[in-house]
N, C-alpha and C positions, 0 to 999 in steps of 0.2 A: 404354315401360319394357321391356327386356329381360326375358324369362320367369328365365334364367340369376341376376338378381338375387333375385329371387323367391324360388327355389330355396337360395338360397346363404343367405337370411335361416333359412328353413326347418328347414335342413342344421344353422346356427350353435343353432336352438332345441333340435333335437337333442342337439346335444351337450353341448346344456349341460344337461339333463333326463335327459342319460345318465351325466352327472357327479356331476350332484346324487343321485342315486341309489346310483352307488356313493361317493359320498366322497371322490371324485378330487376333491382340493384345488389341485391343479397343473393338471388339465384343464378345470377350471373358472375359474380364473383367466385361462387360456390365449383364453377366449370372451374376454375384451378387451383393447380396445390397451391399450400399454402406461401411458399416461396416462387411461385411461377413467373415468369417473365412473359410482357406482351410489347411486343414490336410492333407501331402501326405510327404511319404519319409523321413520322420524327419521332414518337414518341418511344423511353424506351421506359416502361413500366416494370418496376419489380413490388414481387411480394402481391400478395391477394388484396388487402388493404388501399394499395397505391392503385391498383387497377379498378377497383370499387368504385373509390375518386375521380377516375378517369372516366369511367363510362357513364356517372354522374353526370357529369361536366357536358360532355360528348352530348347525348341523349338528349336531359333532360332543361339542356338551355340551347341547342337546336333543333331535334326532331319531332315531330306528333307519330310517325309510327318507321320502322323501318322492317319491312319486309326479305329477312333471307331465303336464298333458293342452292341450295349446296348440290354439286354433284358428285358423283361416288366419288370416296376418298380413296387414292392409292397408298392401301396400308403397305408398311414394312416391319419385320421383325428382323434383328441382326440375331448372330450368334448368341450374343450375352445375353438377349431378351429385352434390347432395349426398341421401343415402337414408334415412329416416326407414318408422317404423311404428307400426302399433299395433298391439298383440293379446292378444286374450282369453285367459284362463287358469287353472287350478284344479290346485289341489296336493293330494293326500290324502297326510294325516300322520299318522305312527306314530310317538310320541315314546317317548322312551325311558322313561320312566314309565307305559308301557302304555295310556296314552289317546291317543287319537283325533281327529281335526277335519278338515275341507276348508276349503280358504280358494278365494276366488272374486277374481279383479282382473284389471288391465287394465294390460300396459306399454306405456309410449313408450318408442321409440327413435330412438338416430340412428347410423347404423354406419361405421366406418373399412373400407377396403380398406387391411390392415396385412400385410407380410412374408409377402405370396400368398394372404393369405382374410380373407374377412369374420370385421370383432369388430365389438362393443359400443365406442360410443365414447361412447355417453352413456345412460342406462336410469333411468326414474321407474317405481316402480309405485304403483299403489294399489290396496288393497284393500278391495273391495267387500263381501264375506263372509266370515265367520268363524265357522264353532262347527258343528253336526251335517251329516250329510251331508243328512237331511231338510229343512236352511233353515231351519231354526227358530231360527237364533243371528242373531248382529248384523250388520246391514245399514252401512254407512259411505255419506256423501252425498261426492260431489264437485265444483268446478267445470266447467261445463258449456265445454268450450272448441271447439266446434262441430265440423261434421264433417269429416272426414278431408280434406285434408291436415294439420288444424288444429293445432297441439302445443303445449302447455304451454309458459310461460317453464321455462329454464333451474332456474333459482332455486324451484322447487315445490316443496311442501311434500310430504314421503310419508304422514304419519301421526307419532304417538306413541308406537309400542309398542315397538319393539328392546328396550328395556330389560325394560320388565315379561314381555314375552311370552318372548326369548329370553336374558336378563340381560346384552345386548352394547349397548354406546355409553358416553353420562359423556363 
């Protein structure tokens, strides 16, 4: 596996952690093809558009800033050259009602080479932690789907919360 993939997954975390921060709605929808799926929360987003929407919603009628912290991603290449990850991650959140939380979780991915750079062409998260930065909130359990190259069906469940936490799905 070329180090240059590596980097370009890395690059893509970037920006989208530099999006989410500031609010860039367009630059963050930008992070995937154009047909990409995002899995989070219940929510099962397709198409670049519908995600756009979504992190609208998410963002900018909950958060004032949310802070990510990514750690290195366990890239894969298969034979066919198709490129898949995992990786660890934690967000500190500033919500707009002046409280606070770190959330802890882990995404799959699997990434397009679209229109000269790496997107998201498909993303599940779940999350593991939720509530003080001490760890002292709720832990979530999930299916153990072995190690790395390993990935979750398609079809995965994210969680339950989009609605209660950030009042977005239905």
């Amino acid at each position: 596996m070329g180090s240059e993939i590596v980097e370009a997954v890395r690059d893509l975390h970037a920006r989208y952690s530099d999006a989410v921060w500031r609010h860039d709605y367009a630059s963050f929808g930008e992070c995937f093809a154009a047909d990409g799926e995002w899995r989070i929360g219940g929510l099962e987003l397709r198409g670049r558009a519908r995600i756009v929407e979504a992190i609208t919603a998410i963002l900018g009628n909950n958060m004032r800033r949310v802070l990510i912290t990514w750690q290195a991603p366990i890239v894969h290449v298969d034979g066919g050259g198709r490129v898949t990850a995992r990786t660890m991650m934690q967000e500190q959140v500033a919500r707009l009602d002046g409280t606070g939380y770190l959330a802890i979780g882990r995404y799959y991915e699997e990434f397009a080479h679209d229109d000269g750079r790496w997107r998201f062409a498909w993303r599940l998260f779940e999350r593991h932690y939720s509530g003080p930065a001490d760890l002292s909130g709720e832990f979530f359990e999930w299916p153990d789907y072995g190690p790395p190259p390993a990935m979750p069906p398609r079809d995965a469940a994210s969680g339950d919360y989009a609605m209660a936490r950030w009042g977005v799905g239905g």
